[in-house]
KOLMIPA-84163 format. One record per residue (C-alpha): residue number from 1; residue in three letters; x, y, z. Coordinates in Angstrom, 1 decimal. Example, Ala and Ser with C-alpha at 12.3 -4.5 7.8 and 13.67 -1.06 7.14 Angstrom:
<atom n="1" res="ALA" u="12.3" v="-4.5" w="7.8"/>
<atom n="2" res="SER" u="13.7" v="-1.1" w="7.1"/>
# end
This chain:
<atom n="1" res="UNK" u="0.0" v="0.0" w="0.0"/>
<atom n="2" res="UNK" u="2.9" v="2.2" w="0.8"/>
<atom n="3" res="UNK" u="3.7" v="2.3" w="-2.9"/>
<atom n="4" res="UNK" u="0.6" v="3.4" w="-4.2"/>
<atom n="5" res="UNK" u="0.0" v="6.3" w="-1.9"/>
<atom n="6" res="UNK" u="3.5" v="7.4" w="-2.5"/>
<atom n="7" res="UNK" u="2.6" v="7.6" w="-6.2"/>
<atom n="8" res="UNK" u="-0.8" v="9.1" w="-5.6"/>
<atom n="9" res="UNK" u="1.2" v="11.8" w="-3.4"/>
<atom n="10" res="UNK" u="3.5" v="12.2" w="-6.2"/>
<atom n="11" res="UNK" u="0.9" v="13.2" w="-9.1"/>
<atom n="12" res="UNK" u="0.0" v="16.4" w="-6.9"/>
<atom n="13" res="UNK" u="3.6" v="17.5" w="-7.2"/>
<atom n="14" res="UNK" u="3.8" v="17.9" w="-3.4"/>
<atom n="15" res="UNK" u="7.1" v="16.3" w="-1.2"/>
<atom n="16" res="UNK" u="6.0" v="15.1" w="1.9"/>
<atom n="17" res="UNK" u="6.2" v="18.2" w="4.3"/>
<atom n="18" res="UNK" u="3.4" v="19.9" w="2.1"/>
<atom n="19" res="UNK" u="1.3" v="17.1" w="1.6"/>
<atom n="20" res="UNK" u="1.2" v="16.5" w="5.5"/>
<atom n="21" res="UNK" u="0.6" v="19.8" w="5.9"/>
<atom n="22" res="UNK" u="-2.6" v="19.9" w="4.0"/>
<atom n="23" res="UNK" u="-4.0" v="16.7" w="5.1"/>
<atom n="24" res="UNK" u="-3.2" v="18.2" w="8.9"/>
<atom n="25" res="UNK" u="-1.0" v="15.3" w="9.6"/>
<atom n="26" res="UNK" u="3.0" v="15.5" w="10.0"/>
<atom n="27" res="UNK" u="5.4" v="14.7" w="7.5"/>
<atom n="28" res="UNK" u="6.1" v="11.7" w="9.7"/>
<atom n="29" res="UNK" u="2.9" v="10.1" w="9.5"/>
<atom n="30" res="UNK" u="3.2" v="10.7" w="6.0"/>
<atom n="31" res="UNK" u="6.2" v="8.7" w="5.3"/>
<atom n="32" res="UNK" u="5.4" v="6.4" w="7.7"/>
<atom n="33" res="UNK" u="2.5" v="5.3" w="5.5"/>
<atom n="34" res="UNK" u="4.5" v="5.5" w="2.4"/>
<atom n="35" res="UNK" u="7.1" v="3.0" w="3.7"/>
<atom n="36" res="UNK" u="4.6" v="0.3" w="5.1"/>
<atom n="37" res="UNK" u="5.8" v="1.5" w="8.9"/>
<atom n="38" res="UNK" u="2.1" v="1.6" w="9.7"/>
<atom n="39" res="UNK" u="-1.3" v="1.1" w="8.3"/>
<atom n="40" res="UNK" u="-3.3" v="4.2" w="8.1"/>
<atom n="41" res="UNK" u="-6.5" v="4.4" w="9.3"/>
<atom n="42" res="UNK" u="-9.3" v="4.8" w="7.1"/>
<atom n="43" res="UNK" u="-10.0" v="8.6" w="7.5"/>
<atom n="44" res="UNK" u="-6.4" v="8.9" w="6.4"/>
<atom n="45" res="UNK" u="-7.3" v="6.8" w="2.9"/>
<atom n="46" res="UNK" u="-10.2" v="8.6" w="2.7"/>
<atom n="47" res="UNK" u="-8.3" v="12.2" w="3.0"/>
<atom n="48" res="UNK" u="-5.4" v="10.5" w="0.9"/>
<atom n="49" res="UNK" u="-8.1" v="9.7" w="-2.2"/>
<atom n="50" res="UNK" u="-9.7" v="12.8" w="-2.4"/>
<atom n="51" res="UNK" u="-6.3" v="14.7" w="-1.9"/>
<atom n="52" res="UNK" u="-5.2" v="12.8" w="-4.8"/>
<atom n="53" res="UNK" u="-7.5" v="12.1" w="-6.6"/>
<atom n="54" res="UNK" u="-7.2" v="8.4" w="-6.9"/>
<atom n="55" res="UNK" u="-10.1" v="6.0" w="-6.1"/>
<atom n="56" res="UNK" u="-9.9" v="4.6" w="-2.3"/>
<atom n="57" res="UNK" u="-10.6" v="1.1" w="-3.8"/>
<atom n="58" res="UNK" u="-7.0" v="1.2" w="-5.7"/>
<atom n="59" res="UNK" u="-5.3" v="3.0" w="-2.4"/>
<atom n="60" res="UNK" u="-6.2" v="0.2" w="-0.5"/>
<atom n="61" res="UNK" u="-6.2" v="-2.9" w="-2.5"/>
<atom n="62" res="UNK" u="-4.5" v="-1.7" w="-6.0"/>
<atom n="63" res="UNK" u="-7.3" v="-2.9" w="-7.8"/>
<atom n="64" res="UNK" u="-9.4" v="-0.9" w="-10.2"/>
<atom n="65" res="UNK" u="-12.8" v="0.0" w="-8.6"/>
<atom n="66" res="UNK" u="-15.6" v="-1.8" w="-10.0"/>
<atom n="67" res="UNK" u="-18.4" v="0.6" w="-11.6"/>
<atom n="68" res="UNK" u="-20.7" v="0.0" w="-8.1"/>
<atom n="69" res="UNK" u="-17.4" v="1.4" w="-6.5"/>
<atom n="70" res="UNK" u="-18.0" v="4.6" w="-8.1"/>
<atom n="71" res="UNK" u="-20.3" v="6.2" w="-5.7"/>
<atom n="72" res="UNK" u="-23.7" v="7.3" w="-6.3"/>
<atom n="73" res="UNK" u="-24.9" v="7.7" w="-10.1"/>
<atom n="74" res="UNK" u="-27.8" v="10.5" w="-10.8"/>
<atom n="75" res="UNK" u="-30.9" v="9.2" w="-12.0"/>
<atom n="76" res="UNK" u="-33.4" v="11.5" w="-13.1"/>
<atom n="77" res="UNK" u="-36.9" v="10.8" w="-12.0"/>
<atom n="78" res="UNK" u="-38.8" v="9.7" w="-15.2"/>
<atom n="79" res="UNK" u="-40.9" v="12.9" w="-16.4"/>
<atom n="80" res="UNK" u="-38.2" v="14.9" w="-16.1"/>
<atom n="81" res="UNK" u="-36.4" v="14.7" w="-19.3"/>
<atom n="82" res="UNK" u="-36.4" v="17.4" w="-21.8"/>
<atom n="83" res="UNK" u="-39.0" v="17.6" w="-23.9"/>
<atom n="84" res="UNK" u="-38.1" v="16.8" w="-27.2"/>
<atom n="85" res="UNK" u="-40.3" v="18.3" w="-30.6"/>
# end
């Protein structure tokens, strides 16, 4: 895991200290993560993913998400589609 959230780190162009700093954490924690010291807690992913960018699914497991991983779709309630001529 420590891998892929150095990489998702990496793609906002940020070294450790700044990344910390806007996730709230220190740069320890930080590199702790990134070199498999300790597992971080799911907040952390959670802060890590939308930091990033990356899915969650692939921060924890390195796996693609599925399309029901995706989050919520929007549906629009039937009768509300544009009306067409």
């Amino acid at each position: 895991m420590g891998d892929r959230l150095r990489k998702a780190r990496e793609l906002t162009d940020l070294d450790r200290e700044q990344f910390a700093a806007e996730l709230g954490v220190s740069r320890q924690t930080v590199g702790n993560a990134e070199l498999d010291r300790v597992k971080p807690r799911k907040i952390m992913l959670r802060a890590w993913a939308l930091r990033t960018g990356v899915p969650l699914v692939w921060l924890e497991t390195g796996e693609a998400p599925r399309p029901s991983d995706e989050g919520p779709r929007v549906v629009r309630h039937q009768g509300l589609e544009p009306r067409t001529r």
